[in-house]
N, C-alpha and C positions, 0 to 999 in steps of 0.2 A: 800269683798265677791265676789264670781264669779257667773255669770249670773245664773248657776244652782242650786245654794246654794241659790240665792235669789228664784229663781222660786219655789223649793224644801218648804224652807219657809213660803212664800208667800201664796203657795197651804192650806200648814199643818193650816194656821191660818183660812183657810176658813174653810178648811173641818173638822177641828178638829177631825181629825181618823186620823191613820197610812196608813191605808189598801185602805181608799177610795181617799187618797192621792197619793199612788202609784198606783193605776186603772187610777187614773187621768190623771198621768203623763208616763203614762206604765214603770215605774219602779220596781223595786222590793221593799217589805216592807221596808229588809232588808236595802238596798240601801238608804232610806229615814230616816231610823233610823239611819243608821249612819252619814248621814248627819248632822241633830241636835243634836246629839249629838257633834259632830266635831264643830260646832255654838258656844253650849254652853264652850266645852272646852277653846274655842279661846277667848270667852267673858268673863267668869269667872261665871261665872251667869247662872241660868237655864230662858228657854225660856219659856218652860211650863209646864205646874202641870199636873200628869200625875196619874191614880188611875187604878183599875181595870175596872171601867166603863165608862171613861170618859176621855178627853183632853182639861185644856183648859190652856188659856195665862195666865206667870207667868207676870208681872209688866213690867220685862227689854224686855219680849218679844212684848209685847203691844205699847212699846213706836219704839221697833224697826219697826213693822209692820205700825207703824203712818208716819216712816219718811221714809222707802221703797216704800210704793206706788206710792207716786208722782214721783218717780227714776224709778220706771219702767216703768209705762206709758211716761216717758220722751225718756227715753233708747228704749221702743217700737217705740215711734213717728220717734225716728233720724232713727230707722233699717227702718222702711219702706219707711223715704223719700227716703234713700239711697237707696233702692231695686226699687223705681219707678225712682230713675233718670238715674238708671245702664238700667230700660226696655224701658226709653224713646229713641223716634228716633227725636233728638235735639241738638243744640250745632254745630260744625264744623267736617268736615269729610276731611280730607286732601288724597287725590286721585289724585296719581301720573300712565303717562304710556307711554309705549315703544314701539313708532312707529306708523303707520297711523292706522291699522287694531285695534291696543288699544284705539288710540283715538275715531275712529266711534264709537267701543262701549259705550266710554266713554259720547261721548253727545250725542248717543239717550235714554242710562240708566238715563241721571239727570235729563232728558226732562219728565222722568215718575217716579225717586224718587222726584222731587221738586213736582209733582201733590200728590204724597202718604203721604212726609213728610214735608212741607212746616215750621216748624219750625228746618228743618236742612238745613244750607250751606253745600255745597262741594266748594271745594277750589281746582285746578286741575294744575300742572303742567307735563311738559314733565322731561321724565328721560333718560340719555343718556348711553349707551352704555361702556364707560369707568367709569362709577362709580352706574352700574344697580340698587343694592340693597343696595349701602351706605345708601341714603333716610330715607331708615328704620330703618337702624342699629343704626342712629344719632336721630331717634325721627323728622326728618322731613317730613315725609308723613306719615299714618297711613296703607295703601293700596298701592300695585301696580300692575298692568296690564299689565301683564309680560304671556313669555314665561313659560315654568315649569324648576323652578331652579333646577339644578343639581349638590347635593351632600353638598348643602346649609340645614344644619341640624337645623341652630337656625331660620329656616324663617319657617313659616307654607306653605304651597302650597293649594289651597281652590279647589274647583268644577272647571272642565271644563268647558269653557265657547265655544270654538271653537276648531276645528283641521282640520286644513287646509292641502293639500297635499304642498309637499318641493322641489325644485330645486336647480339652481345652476345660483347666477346672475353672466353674466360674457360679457369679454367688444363686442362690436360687431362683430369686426374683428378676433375675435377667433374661433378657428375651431370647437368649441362645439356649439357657436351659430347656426353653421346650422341646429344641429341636431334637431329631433321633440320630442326627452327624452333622458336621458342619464342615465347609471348605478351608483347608488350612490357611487359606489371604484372607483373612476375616478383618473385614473396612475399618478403620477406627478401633480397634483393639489396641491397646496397652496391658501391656503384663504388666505387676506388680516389680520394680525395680529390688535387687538383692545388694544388700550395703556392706560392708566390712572392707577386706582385702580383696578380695578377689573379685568385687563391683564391676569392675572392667570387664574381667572374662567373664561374668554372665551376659554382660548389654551385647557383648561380641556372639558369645554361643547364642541368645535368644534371635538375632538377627541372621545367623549365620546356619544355623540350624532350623532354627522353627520361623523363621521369617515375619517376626512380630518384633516390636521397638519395646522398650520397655519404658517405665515412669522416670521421670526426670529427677524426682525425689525417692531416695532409697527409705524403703519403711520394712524392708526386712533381713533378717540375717539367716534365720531357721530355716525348714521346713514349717515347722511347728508356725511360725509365725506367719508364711505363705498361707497354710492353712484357714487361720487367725484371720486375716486380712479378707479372703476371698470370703470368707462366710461371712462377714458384716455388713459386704457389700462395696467394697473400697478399689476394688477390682478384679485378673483374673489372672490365669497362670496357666502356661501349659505341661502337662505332665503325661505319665504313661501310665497303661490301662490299669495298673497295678495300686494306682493312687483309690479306685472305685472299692477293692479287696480290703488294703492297709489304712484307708483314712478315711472312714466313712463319717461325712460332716452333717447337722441336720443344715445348715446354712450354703451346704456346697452343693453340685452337680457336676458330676464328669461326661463332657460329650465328647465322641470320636470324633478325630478328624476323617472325612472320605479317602483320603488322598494323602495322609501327613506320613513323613519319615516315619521308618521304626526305632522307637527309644533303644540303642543298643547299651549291652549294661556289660563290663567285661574287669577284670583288673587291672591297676593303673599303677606303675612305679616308676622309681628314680634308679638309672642305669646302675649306679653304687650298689642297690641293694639286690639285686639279680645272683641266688644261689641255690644252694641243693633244696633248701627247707621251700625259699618260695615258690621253685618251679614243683616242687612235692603238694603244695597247697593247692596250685592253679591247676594243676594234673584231677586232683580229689574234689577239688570244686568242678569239672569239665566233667566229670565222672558220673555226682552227683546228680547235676543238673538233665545230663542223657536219660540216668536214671529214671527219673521223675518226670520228666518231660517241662521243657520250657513253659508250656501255659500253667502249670501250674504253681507258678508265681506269680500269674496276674490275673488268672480267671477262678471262679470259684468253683467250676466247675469245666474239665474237658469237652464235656460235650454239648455245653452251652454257649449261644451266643456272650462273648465279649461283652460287658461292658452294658448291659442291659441299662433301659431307661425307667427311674424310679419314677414311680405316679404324682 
């Protein structure tokens, strides 16, 4: 029997009426009678005596409403564990992120979800640059603290969390480092190419977003190695204001773009993992961040210019 042929049932034996059974159940009479009748067909047997006055249990339907009850109160019991362990904020939270400005977020949010949720862990590692959103796709994070993926259709993209203004890190001794901003079409520019898995979707987001090609040869997978690269002088990279705060290089400079998009920074998942625990993270992270106010994950100071130029 299917859970509404039981309910259907169930009802009829209480209320023994047609009419006050479908009020019950907001169904139609009709609907309800066809139902037992559909019972009785299946069983062979009539379920109830039925006269012009009256409804009641025939024998086979008596015995079946004896051994239904305890099934559905059972069948109740399991739906609502299942419903309070899906609203519980409990169990592990595997929270991966990308780069220094993801991580700030990341541990001043656990500092005030472990006070909210204290019967949930997060579990946090760094995610790199050659392989962004594998993580997820493999069932190994549930969360990530990411830029806003582009053209990535099977990930969800969640709330803004920050958006920071964008430049261009690039090594000291280049002639754009003198300048105090720069136009984001900047002529002959090649960003440093990003290699691993996900090579593809950076040449795509570098062009698609920051409107710069990248190198033909892949020579990085990191940040850490981006970083590496631009200071020796091998070429440039664009990044958000936050890179001037988190990665101060003696070989780098971060100039602003005039004109460039805002780096938006938000959480990024795979539709699977959307539950109580995550939207409780992204709630606490959204919380945090108002808290504090967005620039101060990329400025060093609120009331200072952005991104100031070192001498």
């Amino acid at each position: 029997m299917e859970r509404q042929e039981i309910d259907i049932f169930l009802a009829l034996c209480e209320e023994l009426h047609f009419g006050r059974t479908a009020e019950r159940l907001y169904l139609s009479q009709a609907r309800v009678s066809q139902t037992i009748k559909r019972l009785e067909s299946r069983f062979g047997a009539p379920l109830f005596e039925r006269t012009s006055r009256q409804v009641r249990l025939a024998p086979v339907g008596r015995s079946l409403r004896d051994d239904l009850v305890p099934v559905r109160a059972q069948l109740d019991s399991a739906i609502e564990r299942a419903y309070a362990a899906a609203r519980s904020v409990e169990g592990v939270l595997r929270v991966g992120y990308l780069g220094g400005l993801a991580a700030s977020v990341l541990v001043d949010s656990v500092v005030v979800f472990r006070a909210r949720h204290p019967e949930c862990e997060v579990h946090a590692r760094e995610v790199h640059l050659g392989d962004v959103f594998g993580p997820l796709r493999r069932d190994e994070l549930d969360v990530i603290i990411s830029h806003s993926p582009v053209g990535e259709r099977d990930l969800i993209a969640g709330p803004v969390l920050v958006t920071e203004p964008t430049g261009l890190l690039v090594p000291r001794g280049n002639r754009i480092a003198r300048s105090s901003s720069i136009d984001i079409d900047v002529p002959d520019t090649e960003a440093i190419s990003i290699g691993g898995p996900s090579s593809g979707y950076w040449r795509r987001y570098l062009d698609e977003t920051w409107r710069i090609t990248s190198s033909t040869v892949d020579t990085a997978q990191t940040w850490e190695d981006v970083l590496t690269t631009v200071s020796f002088g091998a070429g440039v990279h664009p990044a958000g204001a936050h890179a001037e705060l988190h990665y101060p290089r003696r070989g780098t400079v971060y100039v602003p773009f005039e004109n460039g998009h805002g780096h938006v920074w938000r959480p990024v998942w795979a539709p699977g993992a959307d539950n109580e625990r995550l939207r409780a993270f992204v709630q606490t992270m959204l919380d945090v961040v108002a808290d504090r106010g967005r620039r101060y994950y990329y400025a060093d100071r609120p009331d200072e210019r952005v991104a100031q130029r070192r001498p």
